[in-house]
C-alpha positions in Angstrom: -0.7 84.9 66.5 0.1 88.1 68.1 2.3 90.7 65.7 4.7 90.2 68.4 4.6 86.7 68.3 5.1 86.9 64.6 8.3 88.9 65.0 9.9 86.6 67.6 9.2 83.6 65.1 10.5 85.2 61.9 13.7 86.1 63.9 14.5 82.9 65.6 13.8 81.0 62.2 16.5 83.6 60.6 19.0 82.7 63.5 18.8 79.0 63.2 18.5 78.1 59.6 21.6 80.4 59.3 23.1 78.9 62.2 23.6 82.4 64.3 24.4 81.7 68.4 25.5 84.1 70.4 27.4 85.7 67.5 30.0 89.1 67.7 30.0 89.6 64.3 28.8 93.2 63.7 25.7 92.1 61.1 24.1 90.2 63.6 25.0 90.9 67.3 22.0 91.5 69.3 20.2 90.7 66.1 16.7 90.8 67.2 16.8 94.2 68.9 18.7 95.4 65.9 15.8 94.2 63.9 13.5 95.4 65.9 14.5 98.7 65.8 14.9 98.2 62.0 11.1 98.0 61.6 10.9 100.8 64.5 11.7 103.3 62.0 9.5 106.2 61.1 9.2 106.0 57.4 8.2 102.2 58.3 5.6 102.7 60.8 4.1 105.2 57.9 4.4 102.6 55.7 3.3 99.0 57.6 2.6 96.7 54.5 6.1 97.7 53.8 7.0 96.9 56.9 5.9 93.9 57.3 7.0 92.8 54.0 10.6 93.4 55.0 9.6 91.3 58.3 8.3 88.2 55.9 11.0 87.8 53.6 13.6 87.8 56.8 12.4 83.8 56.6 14.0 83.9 53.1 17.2 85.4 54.0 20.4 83.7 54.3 23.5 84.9 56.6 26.9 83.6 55.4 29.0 84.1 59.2 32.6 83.5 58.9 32.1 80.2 60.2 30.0 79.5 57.7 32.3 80.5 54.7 35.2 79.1 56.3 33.6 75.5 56.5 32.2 75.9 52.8 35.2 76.7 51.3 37.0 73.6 52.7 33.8 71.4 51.8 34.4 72.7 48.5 38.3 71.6 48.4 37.9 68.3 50.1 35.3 67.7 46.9 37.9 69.3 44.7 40.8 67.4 45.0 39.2 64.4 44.4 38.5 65.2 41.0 41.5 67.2 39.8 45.2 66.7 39.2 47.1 69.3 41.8 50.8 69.4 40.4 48.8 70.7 36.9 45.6 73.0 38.7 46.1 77.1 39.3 43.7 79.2 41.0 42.8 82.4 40.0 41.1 85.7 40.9 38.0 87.2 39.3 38.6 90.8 38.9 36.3 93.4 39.5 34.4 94.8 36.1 35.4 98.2 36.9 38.9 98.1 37.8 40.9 95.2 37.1 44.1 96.9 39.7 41.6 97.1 42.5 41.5 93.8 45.2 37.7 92.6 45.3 36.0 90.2 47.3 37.5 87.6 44.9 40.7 88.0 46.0 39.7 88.3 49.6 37.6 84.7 49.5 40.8 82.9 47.0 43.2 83.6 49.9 40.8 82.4 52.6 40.6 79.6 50.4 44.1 79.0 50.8 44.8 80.2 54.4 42.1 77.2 55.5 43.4 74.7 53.1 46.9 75.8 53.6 47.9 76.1 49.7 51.1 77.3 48.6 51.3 80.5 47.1 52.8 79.4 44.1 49.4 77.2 43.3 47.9 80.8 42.9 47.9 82.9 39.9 46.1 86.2 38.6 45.3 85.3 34.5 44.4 89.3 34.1 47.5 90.2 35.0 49.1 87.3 32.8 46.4 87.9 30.0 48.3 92.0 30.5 51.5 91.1 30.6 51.5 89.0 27.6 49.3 91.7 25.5 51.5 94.6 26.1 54.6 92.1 25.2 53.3 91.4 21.9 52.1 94.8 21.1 55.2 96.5 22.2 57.3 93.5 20.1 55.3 93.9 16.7 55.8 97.6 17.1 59.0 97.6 16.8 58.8 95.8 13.7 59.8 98.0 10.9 57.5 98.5 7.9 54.9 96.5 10.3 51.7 95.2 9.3 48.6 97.2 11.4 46.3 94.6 10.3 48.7 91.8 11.2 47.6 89.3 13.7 49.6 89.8 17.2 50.6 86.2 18.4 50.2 86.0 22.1 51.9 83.0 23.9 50.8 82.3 27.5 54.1 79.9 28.3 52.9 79.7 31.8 49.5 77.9 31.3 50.9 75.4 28.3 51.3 72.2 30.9 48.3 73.9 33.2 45.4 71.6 32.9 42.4 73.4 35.6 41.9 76.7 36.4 39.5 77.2 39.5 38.1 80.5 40.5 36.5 81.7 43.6 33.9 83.9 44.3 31.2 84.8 47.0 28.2 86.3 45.2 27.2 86.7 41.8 23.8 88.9 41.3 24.0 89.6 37.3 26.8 87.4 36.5 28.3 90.0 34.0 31.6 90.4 35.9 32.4 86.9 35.4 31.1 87.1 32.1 33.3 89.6 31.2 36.3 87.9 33.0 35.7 84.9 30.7 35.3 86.8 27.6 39.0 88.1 28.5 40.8 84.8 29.0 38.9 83.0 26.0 42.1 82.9 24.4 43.7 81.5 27.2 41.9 79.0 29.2 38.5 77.7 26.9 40.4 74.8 26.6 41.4 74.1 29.7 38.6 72.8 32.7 37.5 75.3 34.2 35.8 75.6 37.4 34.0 78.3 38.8 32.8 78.4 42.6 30.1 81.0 43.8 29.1 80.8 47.5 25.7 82.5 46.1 24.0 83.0 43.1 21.2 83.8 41.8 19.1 82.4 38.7 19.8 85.5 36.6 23.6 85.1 37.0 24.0 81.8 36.9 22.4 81.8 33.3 24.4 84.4 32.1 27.3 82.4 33.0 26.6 79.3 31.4 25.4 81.4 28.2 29.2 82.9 28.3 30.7 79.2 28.5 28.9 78.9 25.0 29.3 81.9 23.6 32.9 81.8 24.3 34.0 78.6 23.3 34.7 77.0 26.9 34.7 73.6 25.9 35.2 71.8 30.1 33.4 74.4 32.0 31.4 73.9 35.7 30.1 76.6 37.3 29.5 75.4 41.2 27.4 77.1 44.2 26.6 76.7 47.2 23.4 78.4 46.8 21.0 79.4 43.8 18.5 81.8 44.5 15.1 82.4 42.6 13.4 86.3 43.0 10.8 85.9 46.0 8.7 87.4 44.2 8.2 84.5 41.1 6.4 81.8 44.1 3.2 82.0 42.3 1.6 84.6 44.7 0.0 87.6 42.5 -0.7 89.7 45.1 3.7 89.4 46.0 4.5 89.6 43.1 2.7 92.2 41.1 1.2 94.5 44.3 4.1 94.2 47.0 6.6 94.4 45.2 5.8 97.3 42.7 5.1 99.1 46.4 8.8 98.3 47.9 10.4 99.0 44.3 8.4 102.9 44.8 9.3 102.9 48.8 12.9 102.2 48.1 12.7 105.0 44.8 10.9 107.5 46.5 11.2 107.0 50.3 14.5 106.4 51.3 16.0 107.4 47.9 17.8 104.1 47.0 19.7 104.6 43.6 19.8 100.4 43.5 16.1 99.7 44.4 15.3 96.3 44.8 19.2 95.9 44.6 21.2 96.9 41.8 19.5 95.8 38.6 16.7 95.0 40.2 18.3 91.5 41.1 16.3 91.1 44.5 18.9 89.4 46.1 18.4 88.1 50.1 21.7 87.7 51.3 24.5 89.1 53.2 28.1 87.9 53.9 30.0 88.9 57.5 32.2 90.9 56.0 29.7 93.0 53.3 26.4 93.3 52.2 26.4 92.7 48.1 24.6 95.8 46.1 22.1 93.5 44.5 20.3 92.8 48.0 16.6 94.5 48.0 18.1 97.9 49.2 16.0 98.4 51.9 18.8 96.1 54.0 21.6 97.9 53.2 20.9 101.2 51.5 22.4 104.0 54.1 22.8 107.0 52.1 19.5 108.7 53.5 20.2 110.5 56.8 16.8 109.2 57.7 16.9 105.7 57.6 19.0 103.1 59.5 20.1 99.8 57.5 19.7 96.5 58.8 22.8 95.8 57.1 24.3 98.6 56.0 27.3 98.1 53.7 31.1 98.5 53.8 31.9 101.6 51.3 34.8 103.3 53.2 37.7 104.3 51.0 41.3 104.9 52.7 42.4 106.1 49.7 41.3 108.9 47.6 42.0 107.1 44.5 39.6 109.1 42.3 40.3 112.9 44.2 37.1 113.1 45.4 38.4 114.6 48.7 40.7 117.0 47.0 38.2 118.1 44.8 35.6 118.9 47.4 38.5 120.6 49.6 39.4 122.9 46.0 35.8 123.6 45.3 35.1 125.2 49.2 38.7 127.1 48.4 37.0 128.7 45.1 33.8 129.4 46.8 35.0 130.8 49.3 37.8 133.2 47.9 35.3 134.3 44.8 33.2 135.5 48.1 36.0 137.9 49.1 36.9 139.3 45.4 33.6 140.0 44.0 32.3 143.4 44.8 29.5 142.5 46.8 27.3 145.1 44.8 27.6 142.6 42.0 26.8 140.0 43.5 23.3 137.7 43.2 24.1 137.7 39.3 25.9 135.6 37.6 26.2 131.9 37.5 29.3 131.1 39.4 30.0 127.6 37.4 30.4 129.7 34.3 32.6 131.9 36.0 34.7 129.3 37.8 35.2 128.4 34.0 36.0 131.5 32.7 38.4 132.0 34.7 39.9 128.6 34.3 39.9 129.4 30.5 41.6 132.7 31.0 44.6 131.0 32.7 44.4 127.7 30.7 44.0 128.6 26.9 46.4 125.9 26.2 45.2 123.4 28.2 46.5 119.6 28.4 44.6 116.7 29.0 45.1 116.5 32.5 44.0 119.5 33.3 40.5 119.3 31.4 40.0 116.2 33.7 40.6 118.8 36.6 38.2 121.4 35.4 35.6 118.8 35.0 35.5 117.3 38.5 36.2 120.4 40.3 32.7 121.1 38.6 31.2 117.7 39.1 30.9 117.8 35.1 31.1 115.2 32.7 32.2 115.9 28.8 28.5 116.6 27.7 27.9 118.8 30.6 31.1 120.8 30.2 30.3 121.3 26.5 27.2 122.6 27.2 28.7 125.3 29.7 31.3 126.1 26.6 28.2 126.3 24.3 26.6 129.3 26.7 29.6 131.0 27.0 30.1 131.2 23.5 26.5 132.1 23.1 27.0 135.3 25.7 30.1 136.0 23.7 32.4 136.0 26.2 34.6 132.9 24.3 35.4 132.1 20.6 35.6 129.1 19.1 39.0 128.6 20.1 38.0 128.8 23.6 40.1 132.3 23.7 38.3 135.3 26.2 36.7 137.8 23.6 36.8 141.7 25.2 33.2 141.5 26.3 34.7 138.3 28.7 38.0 140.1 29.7 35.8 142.7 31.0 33.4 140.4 32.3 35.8 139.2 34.5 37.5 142.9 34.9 34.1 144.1 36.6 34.3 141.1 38.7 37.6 141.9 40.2 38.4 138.6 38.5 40.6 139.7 35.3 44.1 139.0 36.8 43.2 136.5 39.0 44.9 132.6 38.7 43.3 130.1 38.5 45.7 128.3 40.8 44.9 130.8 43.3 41.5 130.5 43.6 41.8 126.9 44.5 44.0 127.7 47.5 43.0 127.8 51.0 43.4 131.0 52.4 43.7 131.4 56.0 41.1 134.3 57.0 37.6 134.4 58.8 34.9 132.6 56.2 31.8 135.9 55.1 28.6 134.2 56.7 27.0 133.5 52.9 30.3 132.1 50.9 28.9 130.1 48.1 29.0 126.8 47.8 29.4 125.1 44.0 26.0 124.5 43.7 24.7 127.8 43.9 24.5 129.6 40.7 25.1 133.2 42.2 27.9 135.3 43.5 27.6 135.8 47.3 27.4 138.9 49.2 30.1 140.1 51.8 28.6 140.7 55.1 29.3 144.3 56.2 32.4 144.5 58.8 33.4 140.5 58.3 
C-alpha cells in the first residue's frame, strides 16, 4: 500500500465511523485536505515517525458533530424517563473547577438537553448556586447571633431539594474527572442521598475511576455515572514499541517542538476526541495546540474571550503606556542601566506607601508577578538600600529616582497614554534596561 493510499484509508475510515458527509461544520469541512495539509507541515516532514503516528491514531479518533450530540442526548432521555419519577427529578449543571460564575460546556450541553427534549425550565436547577445561597444564609444568620458560638455547627437547610428524589447532570467530556469530583464533594451534603445520575458524552478510564472513587469517598449512597463512550490511552494495546518508544517521542515533539504546555493533553490524559463546538484540553496537543506561530492545528481550540474578565488587555495597554513614557523621561545618558521592573516599582512605592489591597493586585499584574516574585523584587530593593522595611523610599532611592528624572513623577501618569510620536527603541516590560532616545525624535 502506497503512503498515499494509506492516507486516503485512514481518512475515509475517520469520516464514516464518525458518520461525517458532506459536513459545514468548521472541524471537519473539506476534512481530508485539511488533513492533509496538517501532515504537510514543516516541523512534520522533519519529523515523519511523528507524522505518521498522528496519521495512525486518526483511526482511533472520534468526532462528536452536532448531529451526533443532538441524537445522543435524546437517546439518553428516552432511556431516562423510563426509569425515573419526572414531577420529583431536577437537572443540574456541573460547574467549572475554576470559576463556579463562569457558563461551561455543562451548561451549554444541559440546555441542548432541554431545547431537543423540550423541558421546562423550571425542571432545571443550578445546586452551586443553591449550595451558595443557602451557606451565606446561615453564616450571615449565626453571625448575628450575639455572644455566638465560632465552633458551633451552622445548620444548612436546602428546602428546595426535601421532596426532590433525582438529580441528573450533564456533561460532554470528562479527561481527569476532578471537576466533577470536586462538584460532588460540594453538594455531599445535599444530594448523597438522593439518586444521582451523571451523563458524560466521553470519558476516559482515568476519569471515570476518579468518579466512582468520589461516589465512595463521599457517601453517595444511589449513584450512576453513564457515557456514551469510555476511552482507554492508545498507548496501553499491548504494543511496546507504541507505547514506550512513540509515545515518549510525541510527548518530546509536543514539549520541545511546537511548545505545547499540555503535551499529550493536559495531564497527560491522551484523549482522541473533539466535539463541533471545541476541542477538550486533554486531547494529545498536537490536534489542537495553536499557540506556536509555526504550526497549524487540526483542530485548533475555541479560547476567545469577549470579555476581559481578568484585565489582561488593560494590563498589556498600561504596561506599553509605562514603557513608553519612561523612554521620554529618562535622560538617555543614563540609560542601558538599570532594571526597569525595579524601577516601575519604585516608583509605584514612592506614590503608594500606603497601599490597599487592590492596588497590590495592580502592581502585580502590571508586572506579570505573582506574590513570591514581587517579594523577591522588594527583597533587592531593600538589598540596594533604596527601601526600608516599611517599604518607605530611603534618600539613596529618592535620589535614585531624582537622577532619573523620575522623583516627582505619578505613578498614575506613567500608565497613561500620551499622544506623541513613539522613540524607535521604547522598552517593552521585559527588557531590564532603560532605553535610549533617538537624537531629533
Amino acid at each position: 500500500m502506497t503512503n498515499e493510499e494509506k492516507f486516503q484509508n485512514i481518512v475515509n475510515n475517520f469520516l464514516e465511523s464518525n458518520e461525517i458527509s458532506n459536513s459545514s461544520e468548521r472541524y471537519v469541512k473539506n476534512f481530508p485536505q485539511k488533513m492533509g495539509k496538517f501532515l504537510g507541515q514543516n516541523k512534520l516532514k522533519e519529523n515523519l515517525e511523528i507524522s505518521n503516528l498522528l496519521l495512525y491514531l486518526m483511526q482511533f479518533y472520534t468526532y462528536y458533530s452536532r448531529e451526533k450530540v443532538e441524537e445522543l442526548l435524546k437517546g439518553f432521555y428516552e432511556d431516562l424517563i423510563l426509569n425515573i419519577n419526572e414531577e420529583y427529578t431536577i437537572y443540574s449543571p456541573i460547574p467549572s473547577e475554576k470559576d463556579v460564575s463562569r457558563a461551561n460546556s455543562s451548561n451549554f450541553y444541559l440546555n441542548k438537553f432541554f431545547e431537543i427534549n423540550d423541558l421546562s425550565n423550571d425542571q432545571q436547577l443550578s445546586l452551586i448556586a443553591l449550595y451558595l445561597d443557602v451557606e451565606n444564609k446561615a453564616m450571615a444568620k449565626e453571625l448575628k447571633k450575639p455572644n455566638r458560638d465560632t465552633n458551633a455547627e451552622i445548620i444548612k437547610v436546602y428546602g428546595k431539594l426535601s421532596y426532590i428524589e433525582t438529580i441528573v447532570c450533564i456533561d460532554d467530556f470528562s479527561g481527569t474527572g476532578k471537576t466533577i469530583k470536586k462538584f460532588l464533594k460540594v453538594c455531599a451534603d445535599m444530594i448523597s442521598e438522593k439518586e444521582v445520575i451523571i451523563y458524560v458524552i466521553h470519558i476516559t478510564k482515568k476519569a471515570y475511576e476518579t468518579i466512582i472513587q468520589a461516589f465512595e469517598e463521599f457517601g453517595y449512597t444511589n449513584a450512576k455515572l453513564r457515557y456514551t463512550k469510555i476511552q482507554t490511552s492508545i498507548f496501553l494495546k499491548g504494543d511496546d514499541y507504541l507505547n514506550h518508544v512513540l509515545k515518549s517521542k510525541l510527548l518530546t515533539f509536543e514539549k520541545n517542538i511546537i511548545n505545547s504546555k499540555n503535551p499529550l493533553g493536559y495531564g497527560e490524559t491522551e484523549a482522541l476526541c473533539t466535539f463541533y463546538r471545541n476541542c477538550p484540553n486533554n486531547t494529545i496537543s498536537s490536534y489542537w495546540w495553536d499557540e506556536d506561530e509555526a504550526w497549524n492545528a487540526l483542530f485548533p481550540r475555541t479560547n476567545n474571550q469577549t470579555i476581559d474578565f481578568h484585565g489582561n488587555k488593560k494590563h498589556s495597554a498600561i504596561r506599553e503606556n509605562i514603557n513608553y513614557n519612561l523612554s521620554l523621561i529618562v535622560p538617555k545618558h543614563l540609560s542601558g542601566t538599570y532594571d526597569i521592573k525595579e524601577l516601575m516599582y519604585l516608583v509605584y512605592l514612592n506614590n503608594h506607601n500606603h497601599q490597599d489591597s487592590f492596588e497590590k493586585i495592580e502592581i502585580k499584574q502590571i508586572l506579570r508577578y505573582n506574590d513570591s516574585q514581587l517579594l523577591e523584587l522588594r527583597h533587592s530593593l531593600l538589598k540596594k538600600d533604596f527601601i526600608n522595611e516599611s517599604d518607605f523610599l530611603t534618600d539613596i532611592g529618592l535620589e535614585f529616582l531624582k537622577k532619573l528624572n523620575l522623583n516627582k513623577t505619578l505613578f498614575s501618569k506613567l500608565t497613561q497614554e500620551i499622544f506623541v510620536r513613539k522613540t524607535e527603541d521604547s522598552l517593552t516590560v521585559d527588557n531590564f534596561y532603560i532605553p535610549k532616545i533617538v537624537e531629533g525624535k
